[in-house]
C-alpha positions in Angstrom: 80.7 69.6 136.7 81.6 71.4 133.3 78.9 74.0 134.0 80.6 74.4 137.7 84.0 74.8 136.2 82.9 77.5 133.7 81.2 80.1 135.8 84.4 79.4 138.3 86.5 80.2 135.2 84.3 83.4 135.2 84.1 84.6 138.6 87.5 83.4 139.8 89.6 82.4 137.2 92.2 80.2 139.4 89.8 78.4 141.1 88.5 77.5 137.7 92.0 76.8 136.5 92.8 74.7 139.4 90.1 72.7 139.5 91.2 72.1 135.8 95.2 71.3 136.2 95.7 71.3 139.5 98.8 72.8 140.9 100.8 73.1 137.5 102.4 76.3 135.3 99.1 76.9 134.0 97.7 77.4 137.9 100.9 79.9 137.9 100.2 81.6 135.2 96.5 82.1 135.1 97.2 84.0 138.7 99.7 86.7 137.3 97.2 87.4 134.7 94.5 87.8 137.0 96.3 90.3 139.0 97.3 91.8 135.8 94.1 92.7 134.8 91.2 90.3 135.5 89.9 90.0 131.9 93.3 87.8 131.1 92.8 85.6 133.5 89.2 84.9 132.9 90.4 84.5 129.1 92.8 81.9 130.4 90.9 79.9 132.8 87.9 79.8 130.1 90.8 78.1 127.8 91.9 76.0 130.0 88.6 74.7 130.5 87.9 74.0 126.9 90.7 72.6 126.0 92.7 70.6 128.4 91.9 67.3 130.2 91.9 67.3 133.7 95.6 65.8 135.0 
C-alpha cells in the first residue's frame, strides 16, 4: 500500500494526500499548492507520506 500511496503522491498529489489524512488542513493545503504549481504539491503529498501516520 506504501508503494500505492507514493506514485499517487507523484501523479496526483491529493489523492496521495488523502489517502494519507483524509479530509484534514493538510488535504486543503496540498490542493492550493497543486494548483499553484504542481511541483509543490507533489513536494507535499511525498511528505506527507513519509512522515505522518494515517488518522
Amino acid at each position: 500500500m506504501e508503494l500505492v500511496k507514493i506514485l499517487l503522491a507523484i501523479f496526483l498529489p491529493p489523492v496521495g494526500a488523502y489517502l494519507q489524512v483524509g479530509i484534514s488542513t493538510h488535504f486543503w493545503i496540498n490542493i492550493v499548492l497543486t494548483l499553484l504549481g504542481g511541483i509543490p504539491g507533489v513536494i507535499h503529498a511525498l511528505w506527507l507520506v513519509f512522515t505522518k501516520k494515517k488518522g
